[in-house]
N, C-alpha and C positions, 0 to 999 in steps of 0.2 A: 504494500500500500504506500501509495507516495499523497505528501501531504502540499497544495497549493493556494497560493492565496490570487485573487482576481477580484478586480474591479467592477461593477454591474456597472454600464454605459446604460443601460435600455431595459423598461419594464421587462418586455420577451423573451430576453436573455435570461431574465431570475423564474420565471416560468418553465422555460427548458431546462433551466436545470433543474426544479421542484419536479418536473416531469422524468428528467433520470432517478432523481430520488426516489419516485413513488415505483420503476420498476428495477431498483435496488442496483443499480449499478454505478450510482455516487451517495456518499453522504454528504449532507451540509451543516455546517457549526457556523454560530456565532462567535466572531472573533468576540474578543472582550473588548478592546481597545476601538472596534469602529460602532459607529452607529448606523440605523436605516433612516435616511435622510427625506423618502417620499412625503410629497404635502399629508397624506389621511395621516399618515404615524405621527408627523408635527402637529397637527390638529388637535388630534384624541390625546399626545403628550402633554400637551400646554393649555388644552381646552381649561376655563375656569379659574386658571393660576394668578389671573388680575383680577382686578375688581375694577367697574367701571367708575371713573373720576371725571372732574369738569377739565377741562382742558386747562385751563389756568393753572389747576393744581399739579398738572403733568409739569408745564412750565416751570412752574415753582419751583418743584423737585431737580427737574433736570439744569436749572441754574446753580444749586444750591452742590448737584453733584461736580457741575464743569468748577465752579469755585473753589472746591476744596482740593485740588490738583495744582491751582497757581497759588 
């Protein structure tokens, strides 16, 4: 067994191979170090994690962060 690491360019690509997988002729592992980076997984990952604010107060915040760096 040899062991390879590869980059998905292309939905289809990770398809075909889910498709080797399911007639056992590759495995697939999540590395630990990378992520899956498609919009649904960012979504469902982040979905809920702000809370919605007045735009001012975004403003606020993000002055308050650029100022504490100079």
């Amino acid at each position: 067994m040899r062991t390879i690491t590869l980059d998905i360019l292309n939905d289809r690509a990770l398809d075909l191979l889910k498709d080797l997988e399911l007639l056992k002729v590759i495995r697939l592992r999540r590395d630990s170090n990378t992520q899956d980076v498609s919009g649904n997984d960012l979504i469902l990952k982040y979905k809920g994690s702000m809370q919605k604010q007045p735009i001012s107060e975004v403003d606020e915040q993000l002055n308050i962060i650029r100022n504490e760096w100079e």
